[in-house]
N, C-alpha and C positions, 0 to 999 in steps of 0.2 A: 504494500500500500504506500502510495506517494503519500510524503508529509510536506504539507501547508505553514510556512511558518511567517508572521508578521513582524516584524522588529521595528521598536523606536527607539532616538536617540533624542532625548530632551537636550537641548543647549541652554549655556545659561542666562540667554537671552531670550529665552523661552520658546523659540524655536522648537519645531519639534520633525525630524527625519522619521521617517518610514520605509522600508523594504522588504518587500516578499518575494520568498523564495517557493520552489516549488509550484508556481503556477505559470501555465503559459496562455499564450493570447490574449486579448479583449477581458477575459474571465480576471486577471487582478485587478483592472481598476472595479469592476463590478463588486469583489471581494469589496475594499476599502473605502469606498466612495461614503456610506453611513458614516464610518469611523472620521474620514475626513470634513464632513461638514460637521459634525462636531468639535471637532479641534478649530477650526476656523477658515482663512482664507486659504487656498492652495496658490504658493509663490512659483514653483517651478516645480517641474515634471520630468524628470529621465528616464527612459528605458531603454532595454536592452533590446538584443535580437532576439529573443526569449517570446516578448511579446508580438513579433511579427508570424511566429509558428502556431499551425494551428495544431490545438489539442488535439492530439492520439488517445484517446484510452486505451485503447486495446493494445498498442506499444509504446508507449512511453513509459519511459527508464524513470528512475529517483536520481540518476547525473542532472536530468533537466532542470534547469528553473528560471523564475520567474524575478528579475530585481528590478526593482523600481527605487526611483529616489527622489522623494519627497520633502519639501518644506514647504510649512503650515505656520503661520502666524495667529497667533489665538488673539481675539478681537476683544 
């Protein structure tokens, strides 16, 4: 079973990064989209080639993932 994982890094300017791994396609902003409009404004957006592939279920590896890299300014 692929594992889903979210990671944040609060800065001490209150900034707050976000990255997840294990997902690919379209399917991670979907994952965090809730989480981010709670946190507040989304400042800038990176991904990877991760999210240009699309989801395999039926073969996709646990090597694969999904990073996104996130800053969020809380309002």
């Amino acid at each position: 079973m692929l594992q889903r994982t979210v990671l944040f890094t609060i800065r001490p300017d209150g900034r707050v990064e976000e990255r997840v791994e294990g997902v690919t396609g379209p399917a991670c902003q979907q994952l965090t989209e809730r989480l981010e409009a709670a946190l507040g404004t989304v400042e800038r957006r990176a991904v990877t080639a991760d999210m240009f592939q699309q989801p395999d279920t039926q073969s996709q590896s646990q090597s694969q993932s999904q990073s996104q890299s996130l800053s969020a300014n809380p309002n």
